[in-house]
C-alpha positions, 0 to 999 in steps of 0.5 A: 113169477109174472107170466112173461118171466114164465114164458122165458123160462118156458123157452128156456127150458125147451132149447136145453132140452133140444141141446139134449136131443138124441138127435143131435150129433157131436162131429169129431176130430180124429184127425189131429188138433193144435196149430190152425195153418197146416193140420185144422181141417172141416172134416168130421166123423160122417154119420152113417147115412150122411151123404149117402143115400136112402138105401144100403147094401147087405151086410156081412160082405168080406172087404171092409172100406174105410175112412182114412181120416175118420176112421169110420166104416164108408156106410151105404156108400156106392163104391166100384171094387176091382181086381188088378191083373197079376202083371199090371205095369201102370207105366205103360198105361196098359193095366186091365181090371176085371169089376168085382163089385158095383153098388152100395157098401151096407151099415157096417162099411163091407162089399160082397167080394170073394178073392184070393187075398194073398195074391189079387191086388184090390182097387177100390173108387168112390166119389169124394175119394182118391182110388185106393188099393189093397196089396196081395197078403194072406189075412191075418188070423181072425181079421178080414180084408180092408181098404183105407179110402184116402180123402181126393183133398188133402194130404194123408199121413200115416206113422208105422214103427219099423215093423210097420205097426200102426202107432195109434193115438200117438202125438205127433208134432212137425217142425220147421226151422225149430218151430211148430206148424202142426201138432196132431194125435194119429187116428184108430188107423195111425193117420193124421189129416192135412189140408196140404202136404207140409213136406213140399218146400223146408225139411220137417222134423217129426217129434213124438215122445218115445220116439227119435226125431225124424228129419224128412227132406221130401216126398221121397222120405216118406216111404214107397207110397209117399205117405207113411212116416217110419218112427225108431225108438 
């Protein structure tokens, strides 16, 4: 071998053995994959400290916030979590929220806040989120209280059977004038991800297998938060 075969071999061999850097990281897709007009998106999972600072809260804190896409814990991310009076009526514009945490969330996505569950109503705002809310509920046995944090851009879609389990890792297909404009998979959390709601012109007909088609009209189908889908068998 001549030396400039070896030098390229050389080279060669130490790009592939960057590829196989621990230090590289795979972004994946949770939120859905298939037709590129309504369900591709460029959100990734986020890495535990990407784009969120140096420094971390403790952890061990007894809320939990999640990622609504990603399905991920919101790692050392600055978030501001407040409790809603008990007779809030939001459209009067007149709601007071007393502070219960302001700072960093630690490694595994928790904020140190202590309430009685079964009766506060918890907000949650971090930047690059829309506020997000927990309703009063006891916990449930050996769980902990979560947040999901629904992305400001997009549209989030979450599909619950009729007692509203979460159907998870399901395969969803929406239809318009019988033709596909997105088929997608439901995340750890029974979401899926648009990069615009597809529910604001045509009626859309969700589809997955073991499941009855669903014909939703509007916004106003899609349950009292107007993004959760309800499938029956």
């Amino acid at each position: 071998m001549g030396p400039r075969a070896a030098a390229a071999l050389a080279a060669a061999l130490a790009a592939w053995a960057l590829a196989l850097s621990p230090g590289c990281a795979k972004r994946l897709d949770v939120s859905g994959s298939g037709d590129e007009r309504l369900d591709e998106t460029a959100r990734g999972d986020a890495l535990p400290d990407q784009g969120k600072g140096e420094s971390c809260g403790p952890d061990g804190g007894a809320l939990l916030l999640l990622d609504a896409v990603t399905a991920r814990p919101l790692s050392c991310t600055l978030v501001t979590v407040s409790q809603d009076a008990a007779d809030c009526q939001p459209a009067d514009g007149t709601c007071s929220s007393q502070e219960l945490f302001r700072g960093r969330t630690g490694v595994q996505g928790r904020a140190g806040v202590t309430v009685a569950w079964e009766s506060a109503r918890i907000s949650a705002v971090a930047a690059g989120y829309r506020p997000s809310y927990r309703d009063p509920a006891p916990l449930q046995a050996g769980a902990g209280a979560e947040i999901e944090m629904v992305p400001s851009d997009g549209f989030t879609l979450k599909l619950v059977d009729p007692e509203g389990n979460y159907l998870t890792r399901l395969q969803v297909s929406f239809k318009q004038r019988g033709e596909a404009v997105a088929q997608m998979t439901t995340n750890e959390l029974a979401n899926v991800y648009f990069r615009r709601s597809p529910f604001s012109g045509e009626p859309v007909v969700v589809e997955a297998p073991g499941y009855a088609p669903l014909t939703v009209n509007g916004p106003q189908d899609l349950g009292g938060d107007g993004h959760t889908v309800t499938l029956r068998k």
